[in-house]
C-alpha positions in Angstrom: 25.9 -49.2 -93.5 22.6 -49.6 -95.5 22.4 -53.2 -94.8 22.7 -52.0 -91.0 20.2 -49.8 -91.2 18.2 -52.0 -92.9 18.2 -54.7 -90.2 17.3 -52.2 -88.0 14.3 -51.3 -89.4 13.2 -54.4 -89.9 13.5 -55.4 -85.9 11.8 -52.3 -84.8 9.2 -53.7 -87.5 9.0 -56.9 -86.2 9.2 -55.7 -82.2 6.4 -53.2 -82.9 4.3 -56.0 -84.7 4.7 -58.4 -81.4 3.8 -55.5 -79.1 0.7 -54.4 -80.8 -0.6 -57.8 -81.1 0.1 -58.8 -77.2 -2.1 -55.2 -76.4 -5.5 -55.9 -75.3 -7.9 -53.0 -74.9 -7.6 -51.8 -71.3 -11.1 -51.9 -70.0 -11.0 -56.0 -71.3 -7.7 -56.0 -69.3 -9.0 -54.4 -66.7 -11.9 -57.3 -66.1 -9.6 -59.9 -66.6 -7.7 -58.6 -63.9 -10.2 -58.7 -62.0 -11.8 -61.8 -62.5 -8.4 -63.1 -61.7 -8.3 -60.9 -58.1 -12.0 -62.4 -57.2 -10.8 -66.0 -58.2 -7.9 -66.4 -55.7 -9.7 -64.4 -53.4 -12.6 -67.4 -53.3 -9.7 -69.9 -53.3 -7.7 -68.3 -50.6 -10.8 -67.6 -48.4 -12.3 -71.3 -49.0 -15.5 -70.7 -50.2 -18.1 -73.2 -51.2 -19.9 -72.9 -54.1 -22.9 -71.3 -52.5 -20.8 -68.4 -50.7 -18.8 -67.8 -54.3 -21.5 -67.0 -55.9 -23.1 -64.7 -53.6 -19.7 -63.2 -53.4 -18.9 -62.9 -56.7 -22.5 -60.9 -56.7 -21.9 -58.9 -53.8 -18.9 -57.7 -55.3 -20.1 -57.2 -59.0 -22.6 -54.8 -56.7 -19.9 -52.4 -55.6 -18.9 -51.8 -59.2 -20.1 -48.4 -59.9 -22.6 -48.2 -62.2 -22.8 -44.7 -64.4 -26.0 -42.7 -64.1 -28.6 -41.9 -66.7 -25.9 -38.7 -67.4 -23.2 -40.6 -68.2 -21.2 -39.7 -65.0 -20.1 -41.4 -62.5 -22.1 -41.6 -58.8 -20.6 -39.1 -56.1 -18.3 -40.2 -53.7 -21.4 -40.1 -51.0 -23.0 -42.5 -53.1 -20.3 -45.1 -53.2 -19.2 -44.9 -49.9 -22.8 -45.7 -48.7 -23.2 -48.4 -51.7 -19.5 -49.8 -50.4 -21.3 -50.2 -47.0 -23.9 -52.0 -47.9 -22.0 -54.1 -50.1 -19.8 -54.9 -46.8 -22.8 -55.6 -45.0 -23.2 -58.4 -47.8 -20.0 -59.6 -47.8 -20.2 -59.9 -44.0 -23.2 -62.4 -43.6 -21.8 -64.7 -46.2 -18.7 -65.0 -44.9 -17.5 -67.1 -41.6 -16.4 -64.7 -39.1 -12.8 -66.2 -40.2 -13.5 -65.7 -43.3 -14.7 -62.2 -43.4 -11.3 -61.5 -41.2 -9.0 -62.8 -43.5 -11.4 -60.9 -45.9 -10.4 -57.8 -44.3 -6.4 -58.2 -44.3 -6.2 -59.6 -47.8 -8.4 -55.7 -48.7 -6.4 -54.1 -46.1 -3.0 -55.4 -48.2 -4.8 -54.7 -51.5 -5.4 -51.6 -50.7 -1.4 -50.9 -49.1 0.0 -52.4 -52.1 -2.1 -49.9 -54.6 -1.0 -47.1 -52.4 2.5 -48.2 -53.2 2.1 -48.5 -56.4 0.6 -44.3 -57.2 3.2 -43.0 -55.1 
């Protein structure tokens, strides 16, 4: 019995160890993710290097910056910023590009919506 539950506190020690080390801090996951997202969007759009970069910086833009407060913009403010930023997006994109632009967000966005339900 003891060497039972000895063994088992040794695996929970061992299983907690691996998952602590494997946890990053979220808000390095988060833009790892998302450096991985803007990556095979530029490779399943075909950008050159030119439109990749102004992408990649178009995009950055959208990222909502706090204010001098601390909190976050209004919802006002980011849907005009988004706007703008799709203005961006729009002129450095093909027209073939900018509508395959529009499914891959349009399935993004379907897919995140799945996933909060």
């Amino acid at each position: 019995m003891k060497k039972q539950i000895l063994s088992l506190v040794v695996a929970l020690l061992i299983g907690t160890t691996v998952c602590i080390a494997q946890n990053r801090p979220q808000g390095q996951q988060r833009k790892v993710d998302r450096e991985k997202r803007v990556e095979k969007m530029i490779t399943d759009l075909g950008l050159n290097e030119k439109q990749a970069k102004d992408f990649k910086a178009a995009l950055e833009e959208m990222r909502p910056a706090k204010q001098k407060s601390g909190e976050r913009p209004s919802r006002e403010e980011m849907q005009k910023k988004r706007a703008e930023v799709e203005a961006k997006i729009k002129k450095i994109l093909t027209d073939e590009q900018y509508k395959k632009y529009q499914d891959m967000r349009k399935k993004e966005n379907e897919n995140r919506k799945k996933r909060t339900k």
